[in-house]
N, C-alpha and C positions, 0 to 999 in steps of 0.2 A: 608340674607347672600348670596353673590355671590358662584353661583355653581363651580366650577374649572373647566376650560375648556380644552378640549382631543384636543390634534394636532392629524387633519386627517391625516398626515403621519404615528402618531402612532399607530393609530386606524387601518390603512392598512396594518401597519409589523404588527404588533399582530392577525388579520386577516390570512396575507396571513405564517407568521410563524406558526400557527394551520393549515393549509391547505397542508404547507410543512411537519412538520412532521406526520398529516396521511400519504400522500404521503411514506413518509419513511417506515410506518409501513406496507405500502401496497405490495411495493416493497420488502420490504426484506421476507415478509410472504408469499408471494403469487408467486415468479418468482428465482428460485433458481440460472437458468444462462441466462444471457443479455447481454454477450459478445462474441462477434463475433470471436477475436483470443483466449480467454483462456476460461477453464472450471473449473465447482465444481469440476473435478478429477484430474486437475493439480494441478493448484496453492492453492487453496483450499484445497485440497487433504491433499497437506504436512503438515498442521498445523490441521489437524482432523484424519489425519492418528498420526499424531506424540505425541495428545495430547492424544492418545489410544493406543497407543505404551507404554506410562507414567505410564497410569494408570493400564495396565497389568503389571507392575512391573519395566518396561525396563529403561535405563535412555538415554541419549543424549550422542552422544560419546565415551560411551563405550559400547553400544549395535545396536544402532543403529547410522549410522555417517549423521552428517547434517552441513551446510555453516553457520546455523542459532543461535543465542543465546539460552538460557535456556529460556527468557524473550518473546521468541516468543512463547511457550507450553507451557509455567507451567499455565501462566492467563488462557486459554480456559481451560487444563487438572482440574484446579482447578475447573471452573464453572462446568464440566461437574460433578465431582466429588458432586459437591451441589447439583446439580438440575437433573443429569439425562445423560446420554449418549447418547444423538438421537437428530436431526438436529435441532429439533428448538429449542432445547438450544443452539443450534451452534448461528443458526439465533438470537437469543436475545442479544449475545453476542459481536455480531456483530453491531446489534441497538442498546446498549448501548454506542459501542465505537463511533457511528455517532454521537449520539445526545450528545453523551462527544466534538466533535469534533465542533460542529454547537454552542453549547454554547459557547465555548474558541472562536469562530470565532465573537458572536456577540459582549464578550466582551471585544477580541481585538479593534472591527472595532469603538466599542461606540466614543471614543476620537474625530474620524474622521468623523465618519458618524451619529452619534445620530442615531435616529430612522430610517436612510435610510440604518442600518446596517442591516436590513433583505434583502437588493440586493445579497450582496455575498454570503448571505447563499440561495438565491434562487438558484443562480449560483452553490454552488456548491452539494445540493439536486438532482435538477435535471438532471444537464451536468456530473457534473464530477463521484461523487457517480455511479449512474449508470450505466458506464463504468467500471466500476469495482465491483460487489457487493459483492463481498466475505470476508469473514474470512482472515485477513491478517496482520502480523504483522507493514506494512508500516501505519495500521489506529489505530494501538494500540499506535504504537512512535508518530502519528500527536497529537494524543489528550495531549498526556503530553510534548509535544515540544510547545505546541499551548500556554497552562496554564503555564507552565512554564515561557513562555515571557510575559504572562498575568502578573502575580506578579510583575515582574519590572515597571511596572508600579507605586509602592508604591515603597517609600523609608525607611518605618522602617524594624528593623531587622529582625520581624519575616517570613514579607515580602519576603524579600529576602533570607533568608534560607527556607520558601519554594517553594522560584522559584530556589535553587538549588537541593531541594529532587527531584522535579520533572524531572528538565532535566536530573540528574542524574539515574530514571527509563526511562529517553526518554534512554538514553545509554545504559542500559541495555537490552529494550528490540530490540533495533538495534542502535550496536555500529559505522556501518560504518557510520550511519547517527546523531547520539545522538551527537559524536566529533564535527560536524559543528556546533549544537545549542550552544555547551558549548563554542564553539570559536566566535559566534554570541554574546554571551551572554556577554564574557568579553569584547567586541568591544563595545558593546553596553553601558556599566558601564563606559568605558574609555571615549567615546566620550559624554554619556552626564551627567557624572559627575565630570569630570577634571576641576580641577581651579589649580593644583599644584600637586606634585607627592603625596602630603601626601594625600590630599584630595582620592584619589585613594584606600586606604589601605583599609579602613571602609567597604565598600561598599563590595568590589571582596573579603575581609575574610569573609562576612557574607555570602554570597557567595557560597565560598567555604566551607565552614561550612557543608551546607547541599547536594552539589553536592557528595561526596563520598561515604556517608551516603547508598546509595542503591547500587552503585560500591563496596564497600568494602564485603557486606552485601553477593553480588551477587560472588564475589571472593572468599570467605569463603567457600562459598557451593560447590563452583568447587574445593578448594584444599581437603575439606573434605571428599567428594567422589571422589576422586583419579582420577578427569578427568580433571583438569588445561589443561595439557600439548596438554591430545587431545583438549581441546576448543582453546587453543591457535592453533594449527595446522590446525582446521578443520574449525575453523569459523573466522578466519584473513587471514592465510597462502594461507591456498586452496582458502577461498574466493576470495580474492582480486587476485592470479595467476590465475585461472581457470574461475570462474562465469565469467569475461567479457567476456570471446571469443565469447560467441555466442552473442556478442549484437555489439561490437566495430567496425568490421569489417563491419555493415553496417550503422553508427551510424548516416553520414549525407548524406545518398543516401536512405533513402526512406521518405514517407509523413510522416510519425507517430513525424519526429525528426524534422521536418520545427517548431515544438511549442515549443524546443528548442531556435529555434534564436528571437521567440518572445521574450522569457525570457533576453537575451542578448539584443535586442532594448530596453528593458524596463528600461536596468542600467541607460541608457543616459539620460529617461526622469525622472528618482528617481533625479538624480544627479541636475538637472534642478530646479526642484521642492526642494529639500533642501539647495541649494545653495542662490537660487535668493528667499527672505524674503519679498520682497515689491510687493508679487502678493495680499497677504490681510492678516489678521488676522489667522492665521491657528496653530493647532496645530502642532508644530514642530517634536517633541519630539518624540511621539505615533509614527509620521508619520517614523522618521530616524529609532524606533527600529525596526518595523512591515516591515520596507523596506532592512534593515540589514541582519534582519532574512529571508527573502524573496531570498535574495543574498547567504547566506551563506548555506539555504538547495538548492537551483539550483547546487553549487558546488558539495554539496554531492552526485547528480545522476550523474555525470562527468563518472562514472567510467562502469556505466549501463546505457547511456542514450537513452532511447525510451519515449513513451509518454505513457505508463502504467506505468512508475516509475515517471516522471512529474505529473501525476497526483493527488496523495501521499503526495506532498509538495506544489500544487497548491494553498491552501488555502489563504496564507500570500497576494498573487498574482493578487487573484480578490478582497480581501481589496482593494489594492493599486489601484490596476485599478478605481475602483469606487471612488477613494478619489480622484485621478487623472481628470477623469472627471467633479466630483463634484467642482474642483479647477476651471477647465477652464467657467463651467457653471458661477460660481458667478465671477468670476474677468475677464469676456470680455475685459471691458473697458482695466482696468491697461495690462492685455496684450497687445494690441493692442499699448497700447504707451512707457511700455516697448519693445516690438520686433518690427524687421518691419513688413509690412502687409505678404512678403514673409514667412520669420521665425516663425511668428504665422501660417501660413497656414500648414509648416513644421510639425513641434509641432503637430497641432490637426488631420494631417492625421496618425503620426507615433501614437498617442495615437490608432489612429479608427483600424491603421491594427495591432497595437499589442490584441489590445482587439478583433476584430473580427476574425483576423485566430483563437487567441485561442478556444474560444467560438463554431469557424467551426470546428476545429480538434474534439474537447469533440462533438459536436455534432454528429459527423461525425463513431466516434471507438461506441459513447454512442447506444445500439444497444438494448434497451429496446422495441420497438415496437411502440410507438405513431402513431396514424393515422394508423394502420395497423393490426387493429381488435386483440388487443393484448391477450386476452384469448383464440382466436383459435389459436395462434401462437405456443401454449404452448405445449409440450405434459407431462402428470403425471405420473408418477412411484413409486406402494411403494418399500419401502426398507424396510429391519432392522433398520434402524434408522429414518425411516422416510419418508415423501413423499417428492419428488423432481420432480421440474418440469424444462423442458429442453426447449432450445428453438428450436421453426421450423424453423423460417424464417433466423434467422443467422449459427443457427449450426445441419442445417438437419443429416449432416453425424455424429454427437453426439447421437444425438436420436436413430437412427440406429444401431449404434455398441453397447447403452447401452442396447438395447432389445436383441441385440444380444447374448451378453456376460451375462447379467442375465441368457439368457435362459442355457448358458453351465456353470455357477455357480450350476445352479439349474439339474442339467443333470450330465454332462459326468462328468464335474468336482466337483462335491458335496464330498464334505471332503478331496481333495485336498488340497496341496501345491500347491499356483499361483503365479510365480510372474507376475507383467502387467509392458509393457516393449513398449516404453521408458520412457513414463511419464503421470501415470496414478495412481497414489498411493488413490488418493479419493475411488477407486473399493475396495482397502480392507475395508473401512469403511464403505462404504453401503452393502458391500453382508459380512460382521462381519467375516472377513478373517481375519489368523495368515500370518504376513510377516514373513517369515525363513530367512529372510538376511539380511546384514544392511542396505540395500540401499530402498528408498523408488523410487530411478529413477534410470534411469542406462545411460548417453549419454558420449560416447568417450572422445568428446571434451568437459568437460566443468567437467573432473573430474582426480587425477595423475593415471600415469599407475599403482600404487602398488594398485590402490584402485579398478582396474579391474582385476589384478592377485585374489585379496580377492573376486571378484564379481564370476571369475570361481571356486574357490573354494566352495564358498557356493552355487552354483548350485547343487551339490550331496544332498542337502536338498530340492531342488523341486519335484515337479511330473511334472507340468507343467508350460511353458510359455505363457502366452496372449500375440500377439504384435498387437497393435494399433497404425498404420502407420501415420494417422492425428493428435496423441498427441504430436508428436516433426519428421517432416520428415525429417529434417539433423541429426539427432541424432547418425549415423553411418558412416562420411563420409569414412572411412579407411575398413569399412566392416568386423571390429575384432570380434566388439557383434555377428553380423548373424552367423558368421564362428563359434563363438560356439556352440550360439545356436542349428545349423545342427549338429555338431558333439555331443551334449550331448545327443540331444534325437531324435529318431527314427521317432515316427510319426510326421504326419505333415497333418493338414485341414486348408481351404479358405473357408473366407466366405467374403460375401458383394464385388466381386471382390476383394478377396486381402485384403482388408483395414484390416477386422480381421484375423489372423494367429496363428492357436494355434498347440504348439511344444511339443509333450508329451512323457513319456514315457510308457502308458498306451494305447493302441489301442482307437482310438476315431469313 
């Protein structure tokens, strides 16, 4: 009996995909922050601060106000709830949603790539991933954005009602972005299932079927506890007028947003490649959704465009790319006698600099350590919740302020009232702090004046302010916060040059 024989391609993703996700498991266990512009007390901060705000009793919008959905705290609030409140249940929580993320991606890319579908998920393990490794509701929406356009794949009903349960929790748990998938989605039903209008109806009601299902579900709970109006307010309203300002203003004037207009080159060569049919045999179909979708989340960061929110929705991106490649690999020939020798040269340099600036930026923000002795780079800290480790070589002046501020946690302000100011809310959750206020950050511009009138009011609940200079340095540009600050409370100590500033009303 003939043995069956293992393609060495598959034998190599199956290889080098065990390799990636240790890799995954090493990263997320062993290096808490690997980013050079944000930290575990910013952006991290808010979704373990927030999902511990929950579970002390508190809810979303009416105790505390946030830009963000229910959908971005209730999943962590809940694990924590299962398994434990301390960071590496954070961190599990977190590898779970990758490896939700790396699946959806290999059985997006299958149609396109067979077994060379372990490229993009290399690409995005170790470029992109690591640029980011936190707790964030942008990896909670990719996993069920990803599977969701996964199921359109099949054509039976059940299929397709639950590729709309899903995208309808991609909306839930971030609406500004879930709208593009569900607009993706029906673009996608349209174009490649039309033969006539009827033909149309089947397909977008089963559909629809199951897109509401978690909308409706997620609406109920906001009219039931009496917070509709503020979620409509605080997480549309405010968001979309206030959250841009601090991104818009610099959106195509620095390096971070040059990977931007790769995404832009890349419409021309999608269009290229779906248009023109006689390059070879190729899946068509896979390729227009995966490229739809691809299109329709680059839309959605329009409104915050940098390249930590590119990163988010990158996934659809480096499919394409590699499918893109793998096009020009096997059809030379036909190329070459479709285009002229110019037009093809055209063609394979915009492929090379859309894929390599990408690749250079992610390489570039990705700030892990390779080559650069990456366990001395680290420094460790327990916490209440856990041990956390900081980086040296990208964010010395993090390590610094958090030795700092632990030691007046542990000191002058032990059973204080803190708030940390401008943005720094992960501090309540590792030194196991009560926020007295609703705000987990406090920056001028990027929040309405009534909701700074509220900020001075619930200052008669502190003792004291923290302000850490490098968690957001335009945070003040009108100088309103300081001006309180001075006025509300009496003392006042420097440490670290300035960088830490603490405001008390208690002799330090």
């Amino acid at each position: 009996m003939k043995r069956p024989c293992i393609s060495p391609v598959a034998l190599v993703g199956v290889l080098v995909s065990l390799v990636t996700l240790g890799w995954l498991f090493w990263i997320v266990y062993s290096f808490s922050s690997t980013s050079a512009a944000y930290s575990i007390f910013g952006d991290e901060g808010i979704f373990l601060t927030g999902a511990d705000r929950i579970l002390q009793g508190e809810m979303p919008y009416r105790d505390f106000i946030t830009y963000l959905s229910p959908g971005a705290y209730y999943p962590l609030a809940g694990f924590f709830h299962l398994f434990g409140e301390n960071y590496v249940v954070a961190r599990t929580f977190l590898l779970l949603n990758i490896i939700g993320i790396i699946a959806a991606m290999y059985w997006l890319a299958w149609p396109l790539l067979r077994w060379w579908s372990f490229l993009p998920v290399v690409v995005f393990s170790f470029l992109i991933f690591p640029a980011w490794p936190f707790v964030s509701h942008h990896w909670q929406f990719l996993v069920f954005a990803l599977l969701s356009t996964c199921c359109l794949f099949y054509r039976t009903a059940w299929w397709r009602i639950a590729s709309g349960i899903l995208a309808g929790i991609s909306f839930a748990v971030f609406p500004e972005k879930g709208i593009f998938v569900f607009a993706a989605h029906i673009t996608i039903l349209t174009l490649t299932e039309f033969r006539n209008v009827r033909s149309l109806i089947a397909p977008i009601v089963k559909y629809l079927v199951g897109f509401p299902l978690p909308v409706v579900g997620g609406v109920w709970w906001l009219v039931s506890n009496g917070v509709w109006h503020s979620f409509l307010q605080q997480a549309f309203v405010d968001m979309v007028t206030y959250y841009p300002k601090q991104v818009q203003p610099f959106a195509f004037f620095t390096f971070n947003n040059i990977a931007f207009l790769t995404f832009l080159g890349f419409i021309g060569l999608g269009l290229v490649l779906i248009i023109n049919r006689r390059l070879s045999v190729f899946p068509w179909k896979p390729f227009t959704m995966i490229y739809l979708l691809h299109i329709f989340l680059s839309f959605s960061v329009w409104y915050h465009i940098e390249l930590y929110h590119l990163l988010q929705i990158i996934a659809p991106f480096t499919i394409l790319m590699f499918a893109a490649l793998l096009v020009f690999f096997r059809n030379r020939k036909a190329i070459l006698k479709t285009y002229s020798l110019v037009g093809t040269a055209a063609l394979a340099f915009s492929t090379m600099v859309v894929s390599v600036s990408v690749l250079f930026a992610l390489a570039f923000q990705s700030s892990y350590g390779a080559g650069m002795g990456m366990s001395d780079n680290f420094s460790r800290f327990s916490t209440l919740r856990g041990t956390i480790a900081l980086n040296n070589y990208k964010t010395p002046a993090l390590v610094d302020e958090y030795a700092a501020v632990s030691q007046l946690a542990a000191t002058t302000l032990a059973g204080k009232h803190v708030f940390f100011l401008p943005y720094a809310p992960g501090f309540y959750y590792f030194f196991g702090l009560r926020n007295m206020t609703s705000f987990d950050f406090m920056v001028t511009d990027t929040i309405p004046p009534a909701y700074f009138e509220k900020f001075e009011e619930e200052l008669e609940n502190i003792d004291a302010v923290v302000f850490l200079l490098t968690s957001w340095q335009s945070f003040d540009t009108q100088g309103a916060i300081m001006q309180v600050i001075r006025e509300s409370f009496s003392n006042h100590q420097e440490l670290l040059q300035g960088r830490v500033q603490v405001f008390s009303r208690i002799p330090l």
